[in-house]
N, C-alpha and C positions, 0 to 999 in steps of 0.2 A: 705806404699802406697804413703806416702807422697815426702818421697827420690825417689819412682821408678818416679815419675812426676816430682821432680826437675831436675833431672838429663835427662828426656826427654825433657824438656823444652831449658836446656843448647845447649844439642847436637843441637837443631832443628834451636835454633839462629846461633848457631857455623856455621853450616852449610849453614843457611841463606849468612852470611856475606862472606863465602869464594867464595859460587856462584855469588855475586855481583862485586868480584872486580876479574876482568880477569885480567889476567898479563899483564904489558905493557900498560895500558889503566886507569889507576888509573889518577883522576882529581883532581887538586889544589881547594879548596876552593876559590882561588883569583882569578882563571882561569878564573870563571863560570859569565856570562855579563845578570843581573839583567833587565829586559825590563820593568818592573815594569806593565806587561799586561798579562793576557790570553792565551795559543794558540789556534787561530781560524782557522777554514776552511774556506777558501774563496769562496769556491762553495756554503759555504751556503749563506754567503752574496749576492748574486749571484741574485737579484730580477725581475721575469720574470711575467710582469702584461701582462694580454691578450691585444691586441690592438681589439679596439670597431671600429666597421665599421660605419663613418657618413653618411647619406643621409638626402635628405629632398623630402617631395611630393610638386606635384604642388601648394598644396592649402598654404601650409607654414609650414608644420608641421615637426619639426626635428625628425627624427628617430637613436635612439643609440642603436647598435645591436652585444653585447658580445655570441660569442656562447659558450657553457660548457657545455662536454659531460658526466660528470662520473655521475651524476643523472638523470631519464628520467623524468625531471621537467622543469618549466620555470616560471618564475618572470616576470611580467609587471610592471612599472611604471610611469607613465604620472605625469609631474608636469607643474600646470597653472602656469605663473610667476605674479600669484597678488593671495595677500591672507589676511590675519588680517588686514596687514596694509593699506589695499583699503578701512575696513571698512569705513562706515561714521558715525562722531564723537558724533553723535546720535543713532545710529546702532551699538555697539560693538559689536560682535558674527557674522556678517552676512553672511561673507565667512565660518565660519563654520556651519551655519545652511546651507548652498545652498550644502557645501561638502556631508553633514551627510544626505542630505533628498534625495540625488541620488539616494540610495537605497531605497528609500521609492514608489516609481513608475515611468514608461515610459511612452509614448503613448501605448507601447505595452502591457506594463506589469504591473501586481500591485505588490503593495511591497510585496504580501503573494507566486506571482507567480516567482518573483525575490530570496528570501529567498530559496526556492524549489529546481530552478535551480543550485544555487551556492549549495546545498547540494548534487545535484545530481550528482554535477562534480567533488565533492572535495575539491574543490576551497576556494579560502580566496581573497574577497572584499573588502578592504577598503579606501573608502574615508576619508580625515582627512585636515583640513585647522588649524594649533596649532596656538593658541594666541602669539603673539612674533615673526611670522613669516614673511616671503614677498610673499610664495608661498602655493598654493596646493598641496596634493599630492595624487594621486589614485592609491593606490596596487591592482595589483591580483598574484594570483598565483597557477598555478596545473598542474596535468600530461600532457604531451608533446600531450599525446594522444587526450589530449580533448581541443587541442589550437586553433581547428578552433573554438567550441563551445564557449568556456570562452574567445573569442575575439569578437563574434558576442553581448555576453552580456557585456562584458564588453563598448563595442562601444556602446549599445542601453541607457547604463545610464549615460556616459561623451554628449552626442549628444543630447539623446532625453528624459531628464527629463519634468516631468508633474507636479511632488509636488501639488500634489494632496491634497485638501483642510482637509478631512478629516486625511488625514495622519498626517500635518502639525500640524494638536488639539492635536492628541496623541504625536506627537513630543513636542513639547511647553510643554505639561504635564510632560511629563519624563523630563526636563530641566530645569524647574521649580522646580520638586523634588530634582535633583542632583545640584544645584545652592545653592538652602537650607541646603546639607549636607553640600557643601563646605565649605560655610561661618557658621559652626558650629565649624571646624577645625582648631587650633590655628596658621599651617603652613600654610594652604592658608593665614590666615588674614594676618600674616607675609610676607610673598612672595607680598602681592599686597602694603602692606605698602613700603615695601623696593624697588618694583619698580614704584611704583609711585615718591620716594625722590630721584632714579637714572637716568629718564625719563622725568620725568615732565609732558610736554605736547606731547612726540614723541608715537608714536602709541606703541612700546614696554611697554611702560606703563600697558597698558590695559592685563588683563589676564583671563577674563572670561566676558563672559556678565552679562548684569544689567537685574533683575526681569524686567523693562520695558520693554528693547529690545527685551528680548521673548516673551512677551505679544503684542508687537509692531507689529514682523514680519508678512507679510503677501506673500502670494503666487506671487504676482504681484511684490512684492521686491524682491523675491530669483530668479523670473524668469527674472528681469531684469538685477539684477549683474550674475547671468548667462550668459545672452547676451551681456553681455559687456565685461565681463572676459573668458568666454570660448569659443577660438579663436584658430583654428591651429596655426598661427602665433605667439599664445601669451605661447603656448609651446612646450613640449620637451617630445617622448613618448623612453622610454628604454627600452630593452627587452634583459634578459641575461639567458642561461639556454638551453637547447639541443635541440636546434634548427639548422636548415639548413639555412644561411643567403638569399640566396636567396628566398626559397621558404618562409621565415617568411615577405621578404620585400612584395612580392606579396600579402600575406593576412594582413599586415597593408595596403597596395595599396586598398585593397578592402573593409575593412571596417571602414577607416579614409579617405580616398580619398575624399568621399562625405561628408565631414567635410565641413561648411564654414563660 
């Protein structure tokens, strides 16, 4: 058994080798020019980013508008251009409490009426202002189908927050508890030591608020850097995902328009 397999073994190289070298065509080992690279396809190299359409509305608001059609989705993103670093230097947190309490109520809505609709549409909300930052930034995202809707709410909580008094107690509460776990954690303590000795006094420094400034914050402060920072002028709304360009400029025309 073991000869009938050597001897198949032989033949199969023997034969390997005589099909590789065609007559007339045998190459020098010195011939062969060494590139010292890869062979690549240059069509993959080949990088074709979509080009985004700019506009802006009258009131001052930049609109960036990527359409993509192979999912019947779409992506919003609005970003304020002031965020952490606006805090004030008695205030650490307070761009991200004004971000995080958008959800928490309208004039129209309450945050339990808010919570409902985003479930009802699929949708994903969020506002987020990260410590170390300069900006805001307010996500949503869900089916094409439902863009007039999750545009109409999305516009009621960048425009018309209430931050509502009682909400604000249970917010403080929750932030006050996760402030606590933080600083139980031996990489937060690290991360705030190591950028306070990289930072000093620049607002990157700061990485979370201080037990006071939650207990500090009040309604009349979120509603004010609100009105000072939430400004068509002072940002930038994107929107990428399968959409019709025009007909999507039209319904930011109509529900940012009366931004001012």
């Amino acid at each position: 058994m073991k000869k009938t397999f050597s001897c198949f073994l032989l033949v199969a190289v023997a034969a390997a080798c005589v099909l590789a070298q065609e007559p007339g065509k045998a190459t020098s080992a010195k011939a062969v020019q060494r590139l010292g690279r890869a062979p690549v396809n240059h069509d993959v190299l080949q990088v074709r980013l979509p080009r985004p359409q700019v506009s802006r509305l009258p009131n001052g608001l930049t609109l960036v508008i990527v359409p993509q059609h192979k999912l019947p989705t779409v992506n919003l993103a609005l970003w304020i251009k002031s965020g952490a670093f606006d805090d004030p230097r008695e205030m650490p947190g307070l761009a991200k409490f004004t971000a995080e309490m958008l959800r928490e109520g309208t004039v129209r809505r309450s945050s339990t009426q808010i919570a409902a609709a985003v479930d009802e549409l699929g949708a994903v909300l969020a506002p987020t202002a990260a410590f170390g930052s300069s900006h805001t930034e307010i996500l949503a995202s869900g089916l094409t189908r439902n863009l007039d809707q999750l545009l109409e709410l999305f516009s009621d909580l960048v425009i018309h927050p209430s931050f509502p008094r009682d909400e604000l107690e249970k917010y403080k509460a929750r932030q006050l508890a996760e402030l606590e776990q933080e600083r139980s954690r031996p990489d937060f303590l690290a991360r705030e030591r190591l950028y306070r000795a990289l930072y000093r006094d620049f607002p990157a420094a700061v990485v979370a608020p201080t037990p006071a400034s939650v207990k500090a914050v009040t309604t009349e402060e979120l509603r004010r850097f609100h009105d000072d920072h939430y400004a068509p002028g002072n940002a930038i709304l994107g929107v990428a995902g399968d959409v019709d360009p025009k007909q999507i400029a039209t319904l930011l025309a109509r529900y940012f328009g009366g931004w001012k």
